[in-house]
RODO-2510 file (C-alpha; in nm, 4 decimals, decimal comma):
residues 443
     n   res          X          Y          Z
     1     x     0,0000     0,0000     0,0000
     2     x     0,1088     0,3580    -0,1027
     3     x     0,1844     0,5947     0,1527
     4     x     0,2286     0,9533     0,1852
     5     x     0,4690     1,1946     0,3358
     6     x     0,4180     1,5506     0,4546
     7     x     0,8037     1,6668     0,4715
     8     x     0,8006     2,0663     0,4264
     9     x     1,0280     2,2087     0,1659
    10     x     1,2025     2,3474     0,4196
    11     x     1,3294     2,0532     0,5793
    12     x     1,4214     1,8726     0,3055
    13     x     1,8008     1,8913     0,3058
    14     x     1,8169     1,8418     0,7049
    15     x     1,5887     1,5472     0,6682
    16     x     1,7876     1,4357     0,3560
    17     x     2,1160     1,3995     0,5512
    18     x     1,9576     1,2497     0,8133
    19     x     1,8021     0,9891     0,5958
    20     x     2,1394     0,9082     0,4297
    21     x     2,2982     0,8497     0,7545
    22     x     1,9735     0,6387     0,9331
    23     x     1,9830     0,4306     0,5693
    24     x     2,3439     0,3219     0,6189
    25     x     2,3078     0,2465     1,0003
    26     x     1,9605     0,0733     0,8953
    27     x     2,1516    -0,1396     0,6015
    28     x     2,4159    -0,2290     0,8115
    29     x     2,2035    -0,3723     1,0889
    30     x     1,9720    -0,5771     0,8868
    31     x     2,2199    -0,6930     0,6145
    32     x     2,2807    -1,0267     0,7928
    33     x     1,9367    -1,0845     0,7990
    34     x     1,8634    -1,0805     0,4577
    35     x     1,7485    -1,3183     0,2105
    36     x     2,0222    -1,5473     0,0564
    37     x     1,9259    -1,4145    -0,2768
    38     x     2,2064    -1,3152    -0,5034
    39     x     2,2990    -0,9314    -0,5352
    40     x     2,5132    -0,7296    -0,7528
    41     x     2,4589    -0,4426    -0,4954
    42     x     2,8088    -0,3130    -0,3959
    43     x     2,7917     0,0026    -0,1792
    44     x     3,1548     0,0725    -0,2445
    45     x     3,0296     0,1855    -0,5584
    46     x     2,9046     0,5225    -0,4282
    47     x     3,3199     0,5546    -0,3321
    48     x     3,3515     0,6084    -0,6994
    49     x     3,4493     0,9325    -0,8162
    50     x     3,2333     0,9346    -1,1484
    51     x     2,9234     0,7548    -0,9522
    52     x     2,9500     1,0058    -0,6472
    53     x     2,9714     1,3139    -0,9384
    54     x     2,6213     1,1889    -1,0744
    55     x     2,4781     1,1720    -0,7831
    56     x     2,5282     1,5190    -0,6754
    57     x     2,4255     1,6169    -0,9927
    58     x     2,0667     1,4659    -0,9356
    59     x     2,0972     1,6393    -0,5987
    60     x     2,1737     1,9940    -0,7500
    61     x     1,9384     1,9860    -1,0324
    62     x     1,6499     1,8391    -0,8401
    63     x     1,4754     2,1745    -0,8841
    64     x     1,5620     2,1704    -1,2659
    65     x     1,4002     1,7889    -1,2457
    66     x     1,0432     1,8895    -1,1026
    67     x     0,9838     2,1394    -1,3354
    68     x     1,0641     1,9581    -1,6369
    69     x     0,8283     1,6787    -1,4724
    70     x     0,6164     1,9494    -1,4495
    71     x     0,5933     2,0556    -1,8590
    72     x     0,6064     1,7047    -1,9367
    73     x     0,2790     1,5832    -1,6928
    74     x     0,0740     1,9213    -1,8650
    75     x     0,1575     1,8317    -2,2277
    76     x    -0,1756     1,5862    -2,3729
    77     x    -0,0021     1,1832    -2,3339
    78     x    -0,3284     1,0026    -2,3485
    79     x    -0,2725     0,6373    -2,5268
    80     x    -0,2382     0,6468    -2,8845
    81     x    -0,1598     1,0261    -2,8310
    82     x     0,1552     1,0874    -2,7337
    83     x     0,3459     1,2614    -3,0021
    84     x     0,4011     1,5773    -2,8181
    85     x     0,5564     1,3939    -2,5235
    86     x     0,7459     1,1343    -2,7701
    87     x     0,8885     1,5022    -2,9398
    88     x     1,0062     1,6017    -2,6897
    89     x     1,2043     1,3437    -2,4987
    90     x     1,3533     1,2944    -2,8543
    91     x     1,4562     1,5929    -2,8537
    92     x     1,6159     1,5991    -2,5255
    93     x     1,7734     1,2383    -2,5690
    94     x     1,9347     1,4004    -2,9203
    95     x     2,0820     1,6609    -2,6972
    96     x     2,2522     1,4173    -2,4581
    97     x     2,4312     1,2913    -2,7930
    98     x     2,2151     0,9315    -2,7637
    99     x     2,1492     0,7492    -3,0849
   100     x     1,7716     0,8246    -3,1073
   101     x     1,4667     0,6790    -3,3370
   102     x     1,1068     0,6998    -3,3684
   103     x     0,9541     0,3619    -3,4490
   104     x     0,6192     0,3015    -3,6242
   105     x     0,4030     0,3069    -3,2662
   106     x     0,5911     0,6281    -3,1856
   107     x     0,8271     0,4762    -2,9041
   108     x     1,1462     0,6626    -2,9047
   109     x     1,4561     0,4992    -2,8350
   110     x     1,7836     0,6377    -2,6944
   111     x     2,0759     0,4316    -2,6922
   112     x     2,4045     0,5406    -2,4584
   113     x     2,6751     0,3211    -2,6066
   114     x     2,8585     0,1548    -2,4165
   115     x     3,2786     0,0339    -2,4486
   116     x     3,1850    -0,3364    -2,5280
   117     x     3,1606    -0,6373    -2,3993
   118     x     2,8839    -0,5538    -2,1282
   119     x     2,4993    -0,6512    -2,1183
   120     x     2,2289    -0,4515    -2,2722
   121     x     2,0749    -0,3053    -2,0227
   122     x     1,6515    -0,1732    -2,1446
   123     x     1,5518     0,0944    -1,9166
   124     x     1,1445     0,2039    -2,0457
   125     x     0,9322     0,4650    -1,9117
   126     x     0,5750     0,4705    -2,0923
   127     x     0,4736     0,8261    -2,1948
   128     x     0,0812     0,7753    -2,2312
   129     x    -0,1676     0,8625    -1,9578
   130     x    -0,5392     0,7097    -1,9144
   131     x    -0,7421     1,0894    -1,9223
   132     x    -0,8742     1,2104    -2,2372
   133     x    -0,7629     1,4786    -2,4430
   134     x    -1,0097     1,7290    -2,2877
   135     x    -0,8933     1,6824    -1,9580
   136     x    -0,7261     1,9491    -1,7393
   137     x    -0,3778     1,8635    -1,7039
   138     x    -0,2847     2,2017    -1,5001
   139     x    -0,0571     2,1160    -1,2147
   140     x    -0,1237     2,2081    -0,8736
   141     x     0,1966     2,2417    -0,5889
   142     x     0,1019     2,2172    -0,2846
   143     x     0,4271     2,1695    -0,0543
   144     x     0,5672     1,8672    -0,1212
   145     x     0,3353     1,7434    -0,3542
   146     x     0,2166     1,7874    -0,6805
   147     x    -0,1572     1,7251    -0,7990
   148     x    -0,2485     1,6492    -1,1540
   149     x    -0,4074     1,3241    -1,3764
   150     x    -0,1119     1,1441    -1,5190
   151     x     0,1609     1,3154    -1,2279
   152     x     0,2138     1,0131    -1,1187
   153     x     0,1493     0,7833    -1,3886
   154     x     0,4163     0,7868    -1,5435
   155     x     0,5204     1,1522    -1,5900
   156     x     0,7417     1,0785    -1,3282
   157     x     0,9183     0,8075    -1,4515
   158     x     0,9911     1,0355    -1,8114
   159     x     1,1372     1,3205    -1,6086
   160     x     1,3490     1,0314    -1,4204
   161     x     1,5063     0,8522    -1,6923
   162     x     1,5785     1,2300    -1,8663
   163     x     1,7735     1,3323    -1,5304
   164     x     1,9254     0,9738    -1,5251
   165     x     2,0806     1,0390    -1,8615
   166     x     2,2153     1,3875    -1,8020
   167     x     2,3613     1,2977    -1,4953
   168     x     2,5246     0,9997    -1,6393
   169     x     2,6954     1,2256    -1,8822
   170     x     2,8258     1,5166    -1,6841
   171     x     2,9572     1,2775    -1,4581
   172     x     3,1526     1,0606    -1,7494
   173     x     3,0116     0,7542    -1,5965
   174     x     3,1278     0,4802    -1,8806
   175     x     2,9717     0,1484    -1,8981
   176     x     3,0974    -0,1911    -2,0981
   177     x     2,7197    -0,2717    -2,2669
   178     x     2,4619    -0,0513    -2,4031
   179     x     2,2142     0,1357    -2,2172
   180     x     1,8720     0,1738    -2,4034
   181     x     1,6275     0,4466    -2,2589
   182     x     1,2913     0,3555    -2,4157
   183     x     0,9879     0,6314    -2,3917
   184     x     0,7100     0,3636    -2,4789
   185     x     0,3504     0,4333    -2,5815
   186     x     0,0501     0,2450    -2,5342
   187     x     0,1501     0,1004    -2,2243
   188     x    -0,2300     0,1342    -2,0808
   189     x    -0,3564    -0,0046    -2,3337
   190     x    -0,2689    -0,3435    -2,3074
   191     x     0,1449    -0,2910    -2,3196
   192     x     0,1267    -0,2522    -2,6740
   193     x     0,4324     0,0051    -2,6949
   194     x     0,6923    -0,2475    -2,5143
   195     x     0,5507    -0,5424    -2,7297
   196     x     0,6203    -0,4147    -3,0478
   197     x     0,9662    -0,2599    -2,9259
   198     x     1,0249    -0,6508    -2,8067
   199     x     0,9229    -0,8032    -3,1573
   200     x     1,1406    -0,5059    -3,3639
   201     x     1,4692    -0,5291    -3,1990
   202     x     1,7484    -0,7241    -3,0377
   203     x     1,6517    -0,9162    -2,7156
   204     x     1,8072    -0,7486    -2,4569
   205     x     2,0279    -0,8392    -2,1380
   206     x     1,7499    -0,7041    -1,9040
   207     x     1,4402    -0,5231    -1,8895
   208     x     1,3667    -0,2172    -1,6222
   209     x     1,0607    -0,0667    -1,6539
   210     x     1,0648     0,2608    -1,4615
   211     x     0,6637     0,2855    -1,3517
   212     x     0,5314     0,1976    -1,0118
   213     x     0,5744     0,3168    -0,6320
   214     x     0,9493     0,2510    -0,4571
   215     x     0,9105     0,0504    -0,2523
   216     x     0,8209    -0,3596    -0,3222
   217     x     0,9719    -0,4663    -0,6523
   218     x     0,7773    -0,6166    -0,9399
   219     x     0,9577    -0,9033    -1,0925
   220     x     0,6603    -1,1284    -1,2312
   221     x     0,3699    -1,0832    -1,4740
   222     x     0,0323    -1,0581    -1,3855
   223     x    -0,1518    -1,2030    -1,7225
   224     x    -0,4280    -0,9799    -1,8325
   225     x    -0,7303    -1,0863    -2,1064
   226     x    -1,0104    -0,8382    -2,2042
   227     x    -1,2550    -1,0153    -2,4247
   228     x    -1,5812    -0,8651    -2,5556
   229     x    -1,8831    -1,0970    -2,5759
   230     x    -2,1327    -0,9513    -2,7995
   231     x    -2,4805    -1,1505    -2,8266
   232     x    -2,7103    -1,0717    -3,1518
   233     x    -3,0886    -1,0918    -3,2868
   234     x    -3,3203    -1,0280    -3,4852
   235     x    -3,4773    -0,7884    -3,2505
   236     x    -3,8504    -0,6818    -3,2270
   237     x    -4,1145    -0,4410    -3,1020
   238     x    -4,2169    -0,4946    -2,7285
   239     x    -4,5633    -0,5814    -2,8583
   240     x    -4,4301    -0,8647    -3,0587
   241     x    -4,1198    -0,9449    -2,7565
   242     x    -4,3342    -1,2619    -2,6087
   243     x    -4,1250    -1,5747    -2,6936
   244     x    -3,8746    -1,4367    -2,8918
   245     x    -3,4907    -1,4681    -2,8505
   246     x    -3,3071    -1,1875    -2,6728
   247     x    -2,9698    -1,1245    -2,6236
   248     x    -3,0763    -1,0259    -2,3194
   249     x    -3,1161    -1,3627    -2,1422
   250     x    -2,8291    -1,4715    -2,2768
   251     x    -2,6116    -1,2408    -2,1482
   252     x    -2,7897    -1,2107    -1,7902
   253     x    -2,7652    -1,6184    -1,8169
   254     x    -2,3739    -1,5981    -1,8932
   255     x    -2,2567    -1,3149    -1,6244
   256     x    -2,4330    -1,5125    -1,3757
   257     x    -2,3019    -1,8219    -1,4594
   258     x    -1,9862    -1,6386    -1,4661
   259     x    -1,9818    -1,5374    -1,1414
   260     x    -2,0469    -1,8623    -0,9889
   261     x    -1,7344    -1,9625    -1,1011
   262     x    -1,4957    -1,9487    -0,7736
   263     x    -1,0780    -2,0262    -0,8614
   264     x    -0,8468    -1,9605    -0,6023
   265     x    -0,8427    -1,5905    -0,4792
   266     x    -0,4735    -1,4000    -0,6006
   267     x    -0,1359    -1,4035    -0,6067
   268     x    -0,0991    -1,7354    -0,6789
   269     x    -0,5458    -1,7723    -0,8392
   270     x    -0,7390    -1,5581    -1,0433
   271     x    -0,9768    -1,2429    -1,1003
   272     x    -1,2893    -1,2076    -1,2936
   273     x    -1,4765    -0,8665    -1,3488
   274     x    -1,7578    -0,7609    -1,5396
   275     x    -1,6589    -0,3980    -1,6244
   276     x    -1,9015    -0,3492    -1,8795
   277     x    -2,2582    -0,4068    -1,9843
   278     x    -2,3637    -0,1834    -2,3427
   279     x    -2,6283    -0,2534    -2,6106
   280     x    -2,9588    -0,1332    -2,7159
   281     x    -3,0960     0,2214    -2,8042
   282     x    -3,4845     0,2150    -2,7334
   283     x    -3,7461     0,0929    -2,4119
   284     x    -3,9510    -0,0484    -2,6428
   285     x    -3,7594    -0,3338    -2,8469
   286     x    -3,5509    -0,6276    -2,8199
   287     x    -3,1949    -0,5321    -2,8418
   288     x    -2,9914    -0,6225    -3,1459
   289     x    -2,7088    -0,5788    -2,9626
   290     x    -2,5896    -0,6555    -2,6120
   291     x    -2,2337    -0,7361    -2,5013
   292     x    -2,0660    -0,7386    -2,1772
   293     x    -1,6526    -0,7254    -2,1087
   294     x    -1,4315    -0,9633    -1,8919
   295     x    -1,1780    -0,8563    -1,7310
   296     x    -0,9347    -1,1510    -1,6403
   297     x    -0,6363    -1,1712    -1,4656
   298     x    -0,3956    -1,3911    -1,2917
   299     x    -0,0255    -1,4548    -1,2984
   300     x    -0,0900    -1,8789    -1,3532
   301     x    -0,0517    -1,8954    -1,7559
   302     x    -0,2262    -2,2449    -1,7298
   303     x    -0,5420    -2,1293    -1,5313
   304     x    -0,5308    -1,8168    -1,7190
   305     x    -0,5947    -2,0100    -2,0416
   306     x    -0,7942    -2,2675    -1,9042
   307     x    -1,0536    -1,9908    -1,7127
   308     x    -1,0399    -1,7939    -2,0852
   309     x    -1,1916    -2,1261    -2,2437
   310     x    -1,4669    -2,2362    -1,9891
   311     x    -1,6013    -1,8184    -1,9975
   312     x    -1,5808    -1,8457    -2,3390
   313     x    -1,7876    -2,1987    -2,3322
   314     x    -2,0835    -2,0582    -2,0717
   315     x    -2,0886    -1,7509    -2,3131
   316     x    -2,1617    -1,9815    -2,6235
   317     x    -2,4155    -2,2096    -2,4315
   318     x    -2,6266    -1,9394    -2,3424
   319     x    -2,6438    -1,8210    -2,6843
   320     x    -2,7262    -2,1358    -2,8171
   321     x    -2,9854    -2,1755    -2,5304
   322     x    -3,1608    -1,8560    -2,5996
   323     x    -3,0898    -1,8930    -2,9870
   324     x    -2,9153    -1,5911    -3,0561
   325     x    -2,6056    -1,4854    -3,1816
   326     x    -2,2254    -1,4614    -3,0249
   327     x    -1,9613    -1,2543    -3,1838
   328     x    -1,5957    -1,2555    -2,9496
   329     x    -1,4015    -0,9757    -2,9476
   330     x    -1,0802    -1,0082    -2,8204
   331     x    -0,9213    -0,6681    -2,6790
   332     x    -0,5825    -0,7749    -2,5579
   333     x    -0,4187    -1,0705    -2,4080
   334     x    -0,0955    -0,9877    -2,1970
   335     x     0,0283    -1,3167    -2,0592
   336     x     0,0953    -1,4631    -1,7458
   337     x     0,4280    -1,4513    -1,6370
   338     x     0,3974    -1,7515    -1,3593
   339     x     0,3354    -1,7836    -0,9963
   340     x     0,6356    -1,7074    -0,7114
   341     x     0,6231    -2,1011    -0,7197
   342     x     0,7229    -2,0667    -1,1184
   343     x     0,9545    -1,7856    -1,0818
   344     x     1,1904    -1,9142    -0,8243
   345     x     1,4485    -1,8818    -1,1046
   346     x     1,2922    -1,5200    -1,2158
   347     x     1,3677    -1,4078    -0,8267
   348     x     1,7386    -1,6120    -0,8050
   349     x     1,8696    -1,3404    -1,0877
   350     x     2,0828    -1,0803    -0,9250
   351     x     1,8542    -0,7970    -1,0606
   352     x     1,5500    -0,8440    -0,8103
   353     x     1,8138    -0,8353    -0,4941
   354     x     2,0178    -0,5692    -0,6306
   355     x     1,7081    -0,3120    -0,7020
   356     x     1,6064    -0,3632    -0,3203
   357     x     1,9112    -0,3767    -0,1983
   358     x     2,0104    -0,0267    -0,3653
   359     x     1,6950     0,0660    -0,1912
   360     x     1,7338     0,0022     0,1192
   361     x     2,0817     0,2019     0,0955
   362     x     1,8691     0,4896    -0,0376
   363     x     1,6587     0,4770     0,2583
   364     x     1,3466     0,3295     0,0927
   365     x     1,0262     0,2389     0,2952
   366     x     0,8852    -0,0718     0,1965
   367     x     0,5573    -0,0220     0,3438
   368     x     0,4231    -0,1827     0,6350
   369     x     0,7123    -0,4244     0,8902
   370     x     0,6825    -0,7537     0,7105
   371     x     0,6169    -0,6577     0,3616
   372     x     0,7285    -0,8154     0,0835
   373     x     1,0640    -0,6706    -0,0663
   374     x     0,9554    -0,8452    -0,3980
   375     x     0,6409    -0,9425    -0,5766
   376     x     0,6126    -1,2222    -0,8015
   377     x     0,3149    -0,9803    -1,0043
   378     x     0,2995    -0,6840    -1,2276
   379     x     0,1291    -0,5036    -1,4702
   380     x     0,3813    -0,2665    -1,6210
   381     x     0,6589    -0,2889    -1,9238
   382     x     0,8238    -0,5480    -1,7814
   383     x     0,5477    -0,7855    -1,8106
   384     x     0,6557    -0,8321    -2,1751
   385     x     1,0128    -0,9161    -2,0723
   386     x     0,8877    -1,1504    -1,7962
   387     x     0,6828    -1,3654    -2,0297
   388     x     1,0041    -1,3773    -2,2806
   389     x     1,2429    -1,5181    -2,0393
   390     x     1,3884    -1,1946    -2,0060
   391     x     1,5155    -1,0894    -1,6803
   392     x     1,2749    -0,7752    -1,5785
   393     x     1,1888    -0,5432    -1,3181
   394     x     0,9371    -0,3030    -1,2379
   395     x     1,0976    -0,0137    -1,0088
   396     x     0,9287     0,2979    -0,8611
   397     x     0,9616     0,6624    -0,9704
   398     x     0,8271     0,8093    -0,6356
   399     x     0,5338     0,8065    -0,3653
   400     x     0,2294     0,8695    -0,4864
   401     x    -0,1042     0,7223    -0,5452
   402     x    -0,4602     0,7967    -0,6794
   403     x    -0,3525     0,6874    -1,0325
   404     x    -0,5799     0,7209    -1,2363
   405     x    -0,8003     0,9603    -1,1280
   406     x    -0,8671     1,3471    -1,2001
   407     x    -0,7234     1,3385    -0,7985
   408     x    -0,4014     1,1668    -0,8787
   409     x    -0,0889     1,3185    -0,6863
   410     x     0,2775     1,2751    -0,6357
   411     x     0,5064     1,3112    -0,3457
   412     x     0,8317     1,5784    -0,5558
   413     x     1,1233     1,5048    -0,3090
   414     x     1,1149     1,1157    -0,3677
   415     x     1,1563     1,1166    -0,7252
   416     x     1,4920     1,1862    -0,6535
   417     x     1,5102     0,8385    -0,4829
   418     x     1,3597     0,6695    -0,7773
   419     x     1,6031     0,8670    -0,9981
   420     x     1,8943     0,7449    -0,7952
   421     x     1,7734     0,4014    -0,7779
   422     x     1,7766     0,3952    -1,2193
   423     x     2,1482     0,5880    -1,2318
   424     x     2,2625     0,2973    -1,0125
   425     x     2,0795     0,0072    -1,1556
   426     x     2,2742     0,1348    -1,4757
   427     x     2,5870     0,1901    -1,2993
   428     x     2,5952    -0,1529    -1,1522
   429     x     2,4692    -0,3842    -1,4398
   430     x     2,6262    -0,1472    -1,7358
   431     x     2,9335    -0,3478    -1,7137
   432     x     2,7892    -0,6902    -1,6217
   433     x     2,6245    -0,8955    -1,3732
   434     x     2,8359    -1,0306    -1,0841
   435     x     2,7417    -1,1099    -0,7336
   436     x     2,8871    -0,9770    -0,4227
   437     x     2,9087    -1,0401    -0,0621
   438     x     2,6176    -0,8426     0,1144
   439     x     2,8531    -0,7538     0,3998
   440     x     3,0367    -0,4708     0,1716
   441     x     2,9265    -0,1270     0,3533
   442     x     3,0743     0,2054     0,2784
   443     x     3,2241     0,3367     0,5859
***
């Protein structure tokens, strides 16, 4: 669960010194009792000249950072919209000297090259937002917070990666593989972006998708289906309704039906919603037209599939029972990455450790004592990696919550967390992956 925190301007830089030092006493106290799980998390690394440079650089232009976040949150992004957003981080990734392209979708790519010889290292941030076009997207500072639709999600995570990259460069920070800064599009609408990006170029080392709270990281795939059932007739006056078929039946016969159906509750189960019910246009006449939506989700690929077929069986019976028609609509299937259970190997892989582990050196809250430090679920970018065998991550870009919604707000101060948590994800996989004793503390 998202929280939120009320630190006053004012305060910030005492409370940010603070933090530092209660983060390394924290991580040095609980580093014994961690998980056995590999990590390439070595916090000599902020020892290193180049790495220190960048991160005072994110420190100093924090200012710079918000307001950028702030042009880039009021400029329209909804899905299938985003040209003025995808402009401009081109823009801004051509002035960092990156290797930049548009593809087809609109996703712009920016490639830092590395020496050679290191892993390719995908770091995506998706640029669309759910509000339409006509929405307000006026920002509203209020303290420590910004208010706005799409502030959160994922106008953060652009303004990130863009202060990642500069910072990399003033500080010369050099790295052995590529690092590829992807501003996808489409990503609420089914992940579309990332999945074309995966089917149009090389297969990456890794997969970081920049969109999410800090806190708990995302290292699975929760599978999502949207079909459309759609029941047909004939139709008729009321006067001549008695006896005749109606999609109506049928689709009151299905969704109840439906929702008798009872798998095993989530993580490790399944969802079903009915988000929609549409058809018809007069009181008096049997609709034509009827459909209802399902919403389906879990992260099992095998009850995922096998829940997809028996819906889509009780939807055809009752339109053979009531005699009408059934048209299926399919509106996207994003598959199931696999339950923990599944993705014991998924969780082994350096990357899940290190990305907490950097965290917790950050002074990251994980939410609640006793919450999970890693989820074996997600419904970002890296879903599309997860399902491809490619190692993938879903990290936050700040506190926040009320995504969303016209009420949807950020918390400005820990953006530079998530920032610093993407500069040295890239810092420490750029060259490779390599484990390393968890007992390695900077003094």
């Amino acid at each position: 669960m998202l929280f939120r925190t009320t630190t006053s301007a004012a305060a910030v830089s005492i409370t940010r010194g603070l933090s530092a030092l209660v983060a390394t006493v924290v991580f040095a106290s609980t580093v014994a009792a961690q998980s056995t799980f590999p990590t390439s998390w070595d916090p000599n690394l902020l020892a290193r000249a180049d790495v220190q440079n960048a991160v005072s650089y994110l420190e100093r232009g924090m200012p710079s950072q918000v307001d950028e976040w702030i042009r880039i949150a009021q400029m329209p992004g909804k899905s299938g919209h985003e040209a003025q957003r995808g402009a401009y981080v081109r823009a801004e990734m051509e002035k960092a000297g990156l290797r930049v392209a548009t593809d087809s979708m609109g996703n712009v790519t920016g490639i830092r090259k590395g020496t050679g010889g290191g892993p390719t290292v995908v770091f995506a941030a998706h640029l669309d937002i759910v509000h339409a076009l006509e929405t307000d997207l006026t920002v509203k500072r209020v303290g420590d917070t910004l208010y706005a639709p799409g502030i959160f999600d994922n106008s953060a995570s652009v303004a990130n990666m863009l202060a990642t990259i500069r910072a990399l460069n003033a500080a010369k920070v050099s790295t052995k593989g590529d690092l590829v800064f992807v501003a996808t599009v489409q990503e609420e609408l089914g992940l579309r972006g990332m999945e074309y990006w995966l089917q149009k170029n090389p297969k990456p080392d890794m997969l970081i998708a920049m969109d999410g709270g800090l806190g708990p990281i995302s290292y699975g795939a929760l599978g999502i289906y949207w079909t459309r059932y759609v029941y047909t007739s004939a139709g008729a006056h009321t006067l001549n309704s008695r006896g005749r078929p109606t999609p109506v039946k049928a689709l009151a016969n299905a969704i109840d039906r439906i929702y008798k159906l009872q798998p095993a509750a989530l993580p490790d189960g399944a969802v079903i919603n009915v988000g929609q019910i549409h058809g018809g246009v007069i009181f008096n006449g049997i609709p034509q037209e009827l459909y209802f939506t399902i919403d389906l989700r879990s992260p099992n690929p095998t009850l995922l599939d096998s829940l997809d077929r028996v819906i889509g069986r009780i939807a055809q019976e009752a339109a053979d029972e009531e005699k009408v028609g059934l048209r299926v609509e399919v509106e996207q299937k994003n598959g199931a990455g696999g339950t923990e259970k599944m993705l014991e190997g998924a969780r082994a892989h350096p990357l899940v450790q290190t990305a907490i582990d950097i965290q917790k050196q950050l002074g990251v809250r994980f939410g609640m004592p006793g919450a999970s430090e890693a989820l074996a679920s997600g419904s970002t970018d890296a879903n599309v990696g997860v399902v491809r065998g490619i190692p993938s991550i879903s990290i936050g870009r700040s506190y926040g919550g009320n995504q969303h919604t016209l009420t949807e707000w950020a918390h400005w101060p820990s953006a530079l967390e998530g920032t610093k948590l993407t500069l040295l994800l890239a810092a420490t996989f750029g060259d490779g992956v390599t484990v390393v004793p968890p007992r390695r503390l900077v003094p």
